[in-house]
C-alpha positions, -999 to 999 in steps of 0.1 A, spaced: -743 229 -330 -721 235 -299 -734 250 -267 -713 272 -251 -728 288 -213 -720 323 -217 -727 345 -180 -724 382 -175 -713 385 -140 -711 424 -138 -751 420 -133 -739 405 -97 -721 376 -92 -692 360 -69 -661 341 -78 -678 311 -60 -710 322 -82 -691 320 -113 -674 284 -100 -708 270 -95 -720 278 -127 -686 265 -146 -686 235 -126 -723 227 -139 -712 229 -170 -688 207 -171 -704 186 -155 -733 189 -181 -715 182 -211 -717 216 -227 -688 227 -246 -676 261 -228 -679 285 -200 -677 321 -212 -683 352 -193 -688 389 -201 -660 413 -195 -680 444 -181 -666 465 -147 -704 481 -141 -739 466 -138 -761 475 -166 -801 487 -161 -815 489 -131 -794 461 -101 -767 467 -80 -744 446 -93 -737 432 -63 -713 422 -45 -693 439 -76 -676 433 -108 -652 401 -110 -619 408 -135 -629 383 -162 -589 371 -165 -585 366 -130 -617 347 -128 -608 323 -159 -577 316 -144 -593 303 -110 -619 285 -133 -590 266 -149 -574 250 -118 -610 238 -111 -620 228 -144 -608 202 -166 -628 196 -201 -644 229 -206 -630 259 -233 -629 289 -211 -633 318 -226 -645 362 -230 -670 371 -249 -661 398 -253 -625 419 -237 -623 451 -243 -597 467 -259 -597 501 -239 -595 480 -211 -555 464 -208 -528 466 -224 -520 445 -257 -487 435 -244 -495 426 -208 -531 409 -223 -512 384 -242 -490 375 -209 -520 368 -195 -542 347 -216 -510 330 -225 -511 324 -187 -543 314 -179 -543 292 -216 -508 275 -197 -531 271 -166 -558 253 -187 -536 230 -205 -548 247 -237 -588 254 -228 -586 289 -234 -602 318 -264 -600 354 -268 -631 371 -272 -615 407 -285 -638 437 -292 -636 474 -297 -659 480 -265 -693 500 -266 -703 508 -224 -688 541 -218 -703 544 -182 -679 519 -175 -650 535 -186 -663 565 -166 -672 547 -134 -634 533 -133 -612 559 -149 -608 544 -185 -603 564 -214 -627 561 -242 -620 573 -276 -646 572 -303 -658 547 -325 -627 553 -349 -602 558 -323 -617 523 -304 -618 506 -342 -580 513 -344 -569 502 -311 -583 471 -317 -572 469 -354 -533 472 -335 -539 448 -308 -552 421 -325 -523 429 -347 -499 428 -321 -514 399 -294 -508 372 -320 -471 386 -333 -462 381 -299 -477 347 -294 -463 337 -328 -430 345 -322 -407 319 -324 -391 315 -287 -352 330 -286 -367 360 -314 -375 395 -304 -403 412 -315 -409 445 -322 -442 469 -334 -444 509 -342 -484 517 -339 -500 548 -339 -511 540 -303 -485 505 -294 -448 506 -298 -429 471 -281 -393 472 -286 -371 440 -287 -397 420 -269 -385 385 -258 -427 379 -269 -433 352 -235 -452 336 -221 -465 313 -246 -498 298 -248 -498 260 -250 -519 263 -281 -503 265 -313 -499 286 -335 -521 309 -305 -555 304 -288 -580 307 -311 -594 345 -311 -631 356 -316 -646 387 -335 -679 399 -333 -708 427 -344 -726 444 -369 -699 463 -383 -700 466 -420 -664 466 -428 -638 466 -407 -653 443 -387 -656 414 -411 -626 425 -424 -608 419 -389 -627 387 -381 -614 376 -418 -573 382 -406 -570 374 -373 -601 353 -359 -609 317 -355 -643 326 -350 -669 350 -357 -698 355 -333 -730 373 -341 -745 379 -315 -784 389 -302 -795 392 -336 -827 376 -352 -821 352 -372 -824 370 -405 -799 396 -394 -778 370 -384 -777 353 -421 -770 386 -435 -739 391 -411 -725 356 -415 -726 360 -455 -707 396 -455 -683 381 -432 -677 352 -454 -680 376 -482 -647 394 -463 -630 360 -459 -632 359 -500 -620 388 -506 -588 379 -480 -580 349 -501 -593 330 -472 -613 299 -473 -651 313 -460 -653 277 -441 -621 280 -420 -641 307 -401 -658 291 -374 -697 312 -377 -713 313 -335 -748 330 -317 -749 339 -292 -787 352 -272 -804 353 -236 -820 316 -234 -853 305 -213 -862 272 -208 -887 255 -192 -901 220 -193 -940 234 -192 -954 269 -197 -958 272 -159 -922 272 -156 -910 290 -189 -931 320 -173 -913 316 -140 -879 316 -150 -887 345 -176 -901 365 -149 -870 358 -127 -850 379 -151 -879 403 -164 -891 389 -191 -921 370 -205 -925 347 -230 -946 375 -254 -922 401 -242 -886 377 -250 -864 410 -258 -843 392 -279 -842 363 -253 -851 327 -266 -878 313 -244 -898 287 -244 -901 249 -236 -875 228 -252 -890 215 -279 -897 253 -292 -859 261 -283 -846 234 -302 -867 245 -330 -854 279 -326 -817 268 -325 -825 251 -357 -835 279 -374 -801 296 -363 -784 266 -376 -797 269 -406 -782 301 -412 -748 293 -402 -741 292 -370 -724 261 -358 -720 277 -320 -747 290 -297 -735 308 -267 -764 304 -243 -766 332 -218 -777 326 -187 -790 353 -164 -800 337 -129 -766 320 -119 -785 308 -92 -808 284 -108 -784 250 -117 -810 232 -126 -818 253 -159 -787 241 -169 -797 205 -160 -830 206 -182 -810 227 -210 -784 196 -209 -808 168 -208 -838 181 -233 -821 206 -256 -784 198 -254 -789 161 -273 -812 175 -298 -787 200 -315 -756 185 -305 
């Protein structure tokens, strides 16, 4: 299993917050850097000193990395558009030298879109942007260079595009899909994705999504294993109890009150981890919610990392 260090920086964090943490990781030998792509603070904080655009912030982070996949987990598609997205992921994948994935999702935080002037349709209406620009992104990326390209959407229409920049992956940076949606999820992650990322679900809810999407994959004509299958929950770990219950507390939490979260010491997070690799998933995006503390990231490299690598 691959870890992957996923942050949410809308919860309060700087550019030179965000480097720290990247740098770390590198530096640790995990596999990726992902970050959220939220504008407002969720709960109770501040979100101070204020929300960091995830695109502009992966592009800094790959000048200053070198190894790590950078990546969202997971854009919005009410928040850009599909056209000027693709410029800049093909970008900021240019500016990696290849490092880069495309978390795309429907969105779900309407406060956001509220707080920052952004339209948002229902469900339907979000399902169907999406559907388009997933649709669209990777026509223009796939493109051959010297074509045009052209689409006619109910919400996108590009007309004699000359479809550039283009990403120095090929055939296009892989693209990730994710939630509980019965079908059209599934059956988008099953077209256009590389990978498909449960995420915050136990781990028998996880086993049911990962077998609908591979029964979606079937029914495509597509091989189920060519579908990369990821995790992705809040992780806690502590090398005694003492400190399992410090860190939880950092981030309001406690060990019999995990929310969801993975906590514990790390021979109860690797067994955890194992369980989720049991039911399929072969990438565990390990959120981290005090950016602060490097040395979580330390322990999680040197006692769990190893074990489930």
């Amino acid at each position: 299993m691959l870890l992957r260090i996923f942050t949410e920086p809308q919860q309060g964090a700087s550019y030179d917050d965000l480097l720290a943490v990247a740098r770390k990781t590198e530096e640790c030998g995990f596999d990726a850097f992902f970050r959220s792509d939220h504008y407002l603070a969720m709960g109770d904080g501040d979100g101070l000193p204020g929300p960091t655009d995830s695109w502009i912030t992966l592009a800094g982070l790959a000048r200053e990395t070198s190894r790590i996949k950078l990546g969202t987990l997971v854009s919005s598609a009410t928040f850009r558009s599909p056209g000027v997205l693709a410029i800049s992921v093909a970008q900021v994948d240019q500016m990696s030298g290849g490092r880069v994935e495309l978390g795309l999702g429907a969105g779900w935080y309407e406060a956001e879109h509220a707080a920052y002037g952004l339209d948002f349709p229902d469900t339907p209406g979000r399902f169907d942007l999406l559907t388009e620009q997933l649709e669209l992104i990777t026509g223009l990326w796939d493109t051959p260079v010297g074509e045009k390209y052209s689409f006619d959407g109910e919400h996108y229409q590009l007309t004699d595009s000359p479809a550039l920049p283009k990403p120095v992956q090929q055939p296009h940076p892989p693209i990730i899909v994710g939630g509980a949606g019965q079908k059209r999820t599934p059956a988008l992650a099953a077209k256009y994705a590389a990978e498909f990322n449960a995420g915050f679900k136990s781990i028998e809810d996880t086993a049911v999504l990962f077998a609908r999407v591979r029964a979606a994959c079937e029914a495509a004509g597509r091989a189920p294993e060519t579908l990369a299958l990821s995790t992705a929950h809040c992780v806690v770990v502590g090398k005694d109890d003492a400190e399992v219950k410090r860190r939880a507390a950092t981030i309001g939490r406690t060990p019999d009150n995990p929310q969801g979260a993975i906590i514990g010491t790390p021979a109860q997070v690797v067994d955890h981890l194992g369980h989720l690799a049991t039911a399929g998933s072969q990438r565990q995006y390990v959120q981290i919610m005090d950016l602060a503390d490097l040395d979580h990231l330390d322990l999680i490299a040197s006692d769990v990392l190893p074990q489930v690598a």
